[in-house]
N, C-alpha and C positions, 0 to 999 in steps of 0.2 A: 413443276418440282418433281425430281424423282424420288421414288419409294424409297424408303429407310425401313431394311426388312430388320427388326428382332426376334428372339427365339427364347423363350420363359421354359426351363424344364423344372417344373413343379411337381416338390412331392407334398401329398396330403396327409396329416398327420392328425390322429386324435387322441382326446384321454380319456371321453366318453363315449363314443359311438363305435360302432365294428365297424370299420373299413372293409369290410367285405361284400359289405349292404351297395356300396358304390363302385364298386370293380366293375367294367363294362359298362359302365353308364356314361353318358357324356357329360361333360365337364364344362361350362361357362364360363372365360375369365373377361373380366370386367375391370374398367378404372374407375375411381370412386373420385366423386368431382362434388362440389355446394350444391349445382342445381340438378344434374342429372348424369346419372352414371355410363359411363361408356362403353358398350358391349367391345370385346377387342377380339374373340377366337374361341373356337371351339374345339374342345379332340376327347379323347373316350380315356376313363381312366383304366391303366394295365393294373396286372396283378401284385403290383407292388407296389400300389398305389400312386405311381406319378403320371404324370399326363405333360407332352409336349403341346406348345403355342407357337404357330409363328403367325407373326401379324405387322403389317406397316406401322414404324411410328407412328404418323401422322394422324392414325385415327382417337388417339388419346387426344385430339385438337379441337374443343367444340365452344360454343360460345361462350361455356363461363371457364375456360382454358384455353384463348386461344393460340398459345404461344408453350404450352405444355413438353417437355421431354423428356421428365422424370411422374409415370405415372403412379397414381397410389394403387395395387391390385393387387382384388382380390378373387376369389375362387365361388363357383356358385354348383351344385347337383340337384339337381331336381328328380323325384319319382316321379312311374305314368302318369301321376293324374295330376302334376303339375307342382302339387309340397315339396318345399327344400327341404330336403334331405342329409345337404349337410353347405353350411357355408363357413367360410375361412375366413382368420382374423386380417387386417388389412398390411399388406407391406410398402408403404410409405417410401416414394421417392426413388423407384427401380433406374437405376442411372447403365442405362445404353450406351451412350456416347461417351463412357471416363475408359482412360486409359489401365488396360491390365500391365500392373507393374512388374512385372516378370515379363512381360513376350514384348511391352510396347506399344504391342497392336490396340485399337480401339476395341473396346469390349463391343459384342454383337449379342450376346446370348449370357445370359443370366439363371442360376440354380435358385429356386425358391422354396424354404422350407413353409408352407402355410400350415397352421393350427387351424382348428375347429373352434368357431366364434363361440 
């Protein structure tokens, strides 16, 4: 089967924490599943706090989703010594494959605003 690449451009947002504390940090996003969660990409978050993803559909596909193409994801920071530092509320249902109603074309790439859990 070939790859089905998408592309998550996430900004992180909070109401409690300084985002400044995670600027250059790298960034985990993850799809959130009943039995166990799906690591999807990694990348560093910039100075304005967003961070690009691109990752294969396919990997949102595991045994308690095997047939998944709307992932639920969410965002993970971790400090050196391994404490999450800030994690993100979940966005349910990133739909990849819908048609953008203005161009036609198949959506590829998705803007996601995440909150701080």
């Amino acid at each position: 089967m070939r790859p089905t690449f998408v592309r998550v451009i996430a900004r992180l947002e909070s109401r409690v924490s300084d985002l400044g504390a995670i600027v250059g940090r790298t960034v985990r996003l993850y799809d959130a599943d009943p039995l166990s969660d799906d690591f999807l990409a990694s990348s560093t978050v910039d100075t304005d706090g967003t961070a690009a993803f691109l990752f294969d559909l396919a990997l949102c596909r595991s045994v308690d989703s095997l047939f998944e193409n709307r992932p639920d994801l969410y965002c993970v920071v971790a400090a050196d010594d391994g404490r999450v530092i800030y994690r993100s509320t979940i966005h349910a249902d990133a739909d990849f494959l819908g048609i953008d109603p203005e161009s036609g074309e198949q959506r590829r790439t998705i803007e996601v605003e995440f909150q701080e859990a």
